[in-house]
C-alpha positions as CSV (number, residue, x, y, z in Angstrom):
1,X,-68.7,144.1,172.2
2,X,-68.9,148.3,173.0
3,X,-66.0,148.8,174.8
4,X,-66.8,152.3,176.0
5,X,-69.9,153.3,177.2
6,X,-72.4,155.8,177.6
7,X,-73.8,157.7,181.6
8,X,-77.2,155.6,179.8
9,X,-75.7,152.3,179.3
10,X,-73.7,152.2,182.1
11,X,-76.1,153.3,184.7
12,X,-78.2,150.1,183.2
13,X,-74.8,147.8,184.1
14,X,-74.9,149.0,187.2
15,X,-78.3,148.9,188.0
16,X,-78.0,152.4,189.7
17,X,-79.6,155.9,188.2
18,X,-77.6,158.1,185.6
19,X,-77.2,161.2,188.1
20,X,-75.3,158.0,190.7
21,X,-73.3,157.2,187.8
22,X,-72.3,160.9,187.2
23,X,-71.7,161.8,191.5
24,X,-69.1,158.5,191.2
25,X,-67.2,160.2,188.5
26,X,-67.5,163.5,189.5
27,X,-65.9,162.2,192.4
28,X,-63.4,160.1,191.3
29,X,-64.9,156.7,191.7
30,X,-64.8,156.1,188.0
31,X,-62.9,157.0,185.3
32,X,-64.2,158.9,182.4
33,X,-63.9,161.2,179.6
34,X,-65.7,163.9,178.2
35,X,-66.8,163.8,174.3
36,X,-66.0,167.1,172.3
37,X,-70.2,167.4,172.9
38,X,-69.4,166.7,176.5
39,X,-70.7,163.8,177.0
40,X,-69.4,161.6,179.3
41,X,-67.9,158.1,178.4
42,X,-66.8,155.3,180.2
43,X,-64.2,152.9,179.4
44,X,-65.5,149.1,180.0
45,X,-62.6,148.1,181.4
46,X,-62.3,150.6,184.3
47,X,-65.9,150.0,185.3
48,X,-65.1,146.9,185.9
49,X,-62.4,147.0,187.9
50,X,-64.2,149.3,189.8
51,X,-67.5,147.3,190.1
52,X,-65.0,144.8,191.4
53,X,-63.8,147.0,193.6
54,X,-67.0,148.0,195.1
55,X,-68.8,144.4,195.1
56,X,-71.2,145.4,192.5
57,X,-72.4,142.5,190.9
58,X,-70.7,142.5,187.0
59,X,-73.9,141.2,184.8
60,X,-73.6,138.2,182.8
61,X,-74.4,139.1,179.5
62,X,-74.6,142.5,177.7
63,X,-78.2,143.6,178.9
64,X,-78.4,146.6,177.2
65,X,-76.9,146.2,174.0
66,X,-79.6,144.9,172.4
67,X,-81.7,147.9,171.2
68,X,-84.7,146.9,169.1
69,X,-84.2,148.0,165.8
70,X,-86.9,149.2,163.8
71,X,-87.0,149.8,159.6
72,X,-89.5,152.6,158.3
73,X,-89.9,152.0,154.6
74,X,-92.1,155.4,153.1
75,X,-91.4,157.7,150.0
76,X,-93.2,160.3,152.2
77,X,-90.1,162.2,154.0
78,X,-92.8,163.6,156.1
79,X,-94.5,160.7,157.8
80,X,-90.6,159.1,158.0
81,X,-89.5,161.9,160.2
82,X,-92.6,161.9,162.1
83,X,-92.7,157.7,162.6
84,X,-88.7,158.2,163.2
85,X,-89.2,160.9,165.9
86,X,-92.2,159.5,167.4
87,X,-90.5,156.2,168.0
88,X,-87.2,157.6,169.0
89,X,-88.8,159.8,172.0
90,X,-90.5,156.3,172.9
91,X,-88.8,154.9,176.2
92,X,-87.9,152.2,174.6
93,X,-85.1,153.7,173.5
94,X,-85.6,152.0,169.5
95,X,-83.1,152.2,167.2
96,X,-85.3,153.7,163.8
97,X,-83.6,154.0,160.7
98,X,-85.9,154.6,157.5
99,X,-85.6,153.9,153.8
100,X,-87.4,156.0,150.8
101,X,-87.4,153.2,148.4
102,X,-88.3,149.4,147.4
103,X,-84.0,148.7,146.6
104,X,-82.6,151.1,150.0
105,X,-85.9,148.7,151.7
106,X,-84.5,145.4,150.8
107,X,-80.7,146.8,151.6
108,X,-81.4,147.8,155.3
109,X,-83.6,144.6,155.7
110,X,-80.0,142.5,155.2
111,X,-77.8,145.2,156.5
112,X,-79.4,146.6,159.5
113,X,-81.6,143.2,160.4
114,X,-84.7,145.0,161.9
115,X,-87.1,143.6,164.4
116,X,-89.7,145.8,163.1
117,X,-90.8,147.0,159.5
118,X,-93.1,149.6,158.9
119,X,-94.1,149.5,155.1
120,X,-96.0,151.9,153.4
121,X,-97.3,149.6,150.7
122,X,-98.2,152.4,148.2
123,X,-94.9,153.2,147.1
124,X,-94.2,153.1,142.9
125,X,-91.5,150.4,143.7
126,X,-93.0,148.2,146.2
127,X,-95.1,146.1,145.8
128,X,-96.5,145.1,149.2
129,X,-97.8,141.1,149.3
130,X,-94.2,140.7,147.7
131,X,-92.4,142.2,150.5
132,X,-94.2,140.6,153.1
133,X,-94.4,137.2,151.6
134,X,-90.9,137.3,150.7
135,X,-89.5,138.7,154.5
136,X,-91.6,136.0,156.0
137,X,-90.3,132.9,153.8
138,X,-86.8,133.5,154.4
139,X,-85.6,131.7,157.5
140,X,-83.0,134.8,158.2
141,X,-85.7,137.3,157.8
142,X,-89.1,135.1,159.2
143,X,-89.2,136.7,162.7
144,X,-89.2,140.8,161.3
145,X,-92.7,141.7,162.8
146,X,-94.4,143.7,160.3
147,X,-96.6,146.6,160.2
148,X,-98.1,148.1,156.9
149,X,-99.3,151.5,156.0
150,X,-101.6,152.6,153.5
151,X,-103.7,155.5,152.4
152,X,-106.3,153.4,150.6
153,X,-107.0,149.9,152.1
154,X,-110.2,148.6,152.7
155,X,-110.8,145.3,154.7
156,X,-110.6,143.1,151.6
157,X,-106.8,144.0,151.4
158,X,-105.8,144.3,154.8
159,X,-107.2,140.6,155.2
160,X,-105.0,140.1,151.9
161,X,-101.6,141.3,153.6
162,X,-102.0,139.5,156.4
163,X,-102.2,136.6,154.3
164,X,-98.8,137.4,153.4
165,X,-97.6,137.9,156.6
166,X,-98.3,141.5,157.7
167,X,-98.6,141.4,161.6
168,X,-100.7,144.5,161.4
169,X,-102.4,147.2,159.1
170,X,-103.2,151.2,159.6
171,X,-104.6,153.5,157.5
172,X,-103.2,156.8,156.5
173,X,-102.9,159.3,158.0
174,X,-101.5,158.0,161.2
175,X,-103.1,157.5,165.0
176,X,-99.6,158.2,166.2
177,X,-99.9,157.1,169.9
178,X,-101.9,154.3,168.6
179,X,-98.8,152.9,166.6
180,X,-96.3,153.7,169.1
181,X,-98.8,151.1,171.3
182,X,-98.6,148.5,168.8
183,X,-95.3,148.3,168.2
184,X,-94.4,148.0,172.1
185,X,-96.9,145.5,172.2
186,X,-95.7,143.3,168.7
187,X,-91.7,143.8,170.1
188,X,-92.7,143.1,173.4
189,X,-92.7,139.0,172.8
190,X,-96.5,139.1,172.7
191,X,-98.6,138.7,169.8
């Protein structure tokens, strides 16, 4: 449990917009701090006891915890920081982290427990039916939606990876808005 929290995540708590959150500290309603970067930070506790205070409904569970994170596996630093950036700007507010590599791949899947895996399959390490046969017969891993990339697939292999398990399959180079699209709609519960 976070135990101090950001304008974002609070303004979420409270159902209210950021710029509310920041008028109630500005004017003493809340108690806050400022980051070296000056970013505001709220203390749990004290939004609480004022939500309390105020009669503002205190939700249940954690409703904004729960980022959806999102694993881009390419030996291509370029595309990474393009998918990265492109999904990061999304307002879905996705946490991406990437690896360059078949070992730092299979590290971040235990580690970091993505929702998502983007998978160029023509890495010199990975082998790709592996991967996604492998992620979707473990019972801790099963659920990782995946999406593979690759600069030379034709519809014989595509049909081949989703065999193994690939949820969906773009060629290189990358319709962007396209895969921002699909991964909304594969992380959205449908599909």
């Amino acid at each position: 449990m976070e135990d101090i929290l950001t304008v974002f995540k609070t303004s979420k708590y409270c159902n209210v917009s950021p710029k509310t959150i920041i008028n109630w500290i500005e004017s003493g309603h809340i108690s806050a701090y400022k980051t070296v970067g000056g970013h505001r930070r709220i203390k749990k506790t004290d939004l609480e006891a004022f939500m309390r205070k105020q009669g503002i409904p205190i939700p249940e569970a954690e409703p904004v915890e729960k980022r959806i994170r999102i694993l881009v596996v390419d030996d291509d630093p370029i595309i990474v920081e393009t998918i990265v950036q492109a999904l990061e700007e999304d307002e879905h507010d996705y946490e991406v982290i990437s690896a360059s590599d078949g070992f730092e791949a299979g590290l971040q899947v235990n580690h970091f427990k993505p929702h998502l895996l983007i998978l160029d399959i023509m890495m010199p390490d990975i082998k790709g039916y592996e991967v996604c046969r492998k992620i979707k017969s473990d019972d801790e891993t099963k659920d990782i939606k995946i999406i593979v990339l690759s600069a030379y697939l034709d519809e014989e292999k595509f049909k081949k990876m989703k065999e193994y398990g690939a949820d969906l399959c773009f060629s290189k180079p990358l319709p962007l808005p396209q895969l921002k699209e699909e991964v909304a709609r594969l992380l959205g519960g449908t599909g």
